[in-house]
C-alpha positions, 0 to 999 in steps of 0.5 A: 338782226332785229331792230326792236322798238323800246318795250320788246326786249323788257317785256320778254325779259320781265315774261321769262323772270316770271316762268316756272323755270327761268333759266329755260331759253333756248334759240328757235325757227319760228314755225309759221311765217307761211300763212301769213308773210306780210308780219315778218317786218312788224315781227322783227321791229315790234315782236310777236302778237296774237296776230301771229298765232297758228291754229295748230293741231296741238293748239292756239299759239306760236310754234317753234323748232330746234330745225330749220329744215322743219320751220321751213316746212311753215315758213315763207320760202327763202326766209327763216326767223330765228328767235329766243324763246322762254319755254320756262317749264316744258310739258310733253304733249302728243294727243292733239287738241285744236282747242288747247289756248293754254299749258297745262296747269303748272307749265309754261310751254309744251313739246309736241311730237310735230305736227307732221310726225306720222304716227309709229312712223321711224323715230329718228325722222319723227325727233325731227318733227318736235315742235315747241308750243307757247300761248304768250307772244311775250316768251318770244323775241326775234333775233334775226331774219335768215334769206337763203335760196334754193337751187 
């Protein structure tokens, strides 16, 4: 269980208040301990930062899966970070943009096809691929750092 210094679990909250639509949460995997390992620790005290963005193909920001078998994919092996996200307002993306820093105007977060769904590939192994893209650490908070190993 994350152990949040004061601040963390406010600012989310004050963060998620102020979305388009509020109500709009949902339990996460983080997307990208991979490249940089290290910021788990400082992830789970002090929650998320620009520090912990990816440069993705959909964009700059912090990117999450309803799947841990695709968070796995960009987590550090044997560790996987659940989290609660305020996606607020969902857009659907699927054209890539390395350079987008921001949601569409009127949005909170966007959904993404993945970033390694295959174009006209099968749709049901492509669903699992969806990743959940947000550009304010503040719409995220750890919840709670899951170890497991493979055999």
């Amino acid at each position: 269980m994350a152990l949040l210094s004061p601040g963390v679990q406010e600012r989310f909250d004050i963060r998620a208040q102020n979305l388009k639509d509020p109500t709009m949460c949902m339990k996460l995997y983080y997307c990208g301990s991979l490249e940089r390992p290290e910021r788990l620790a400082e992830i789970l005290k002090n929650g998320f930062s620009e520090e912990d963005f990816s440069h993705g193909e959909f964009g700059r920001g912090l990117y999450f899966s309803q799947y841990a078998s695709k968070a796995a994919q960009f987590s550090c092996l044997g560790k996987l970070l659940l989290t609660e996200v305020a996606l607020g307002r969902t857009e659907t993306v699927i054209k890539h943009d390395r350079a987008r820093n921001f949601p569409p105007r009127g949005y909170d977060s966007v959904i993404t096809p993945g970033r390694l769904a295959t174009a006209g590939g099968d749709k049901v192994a492509n669903s699992l691929c969806q990743e959940y893209l947000i550009f304010d650490a503040n719409q995220a908070v750890p919840l709670n750092l899951i170890e497991y190993s493979t055999l």
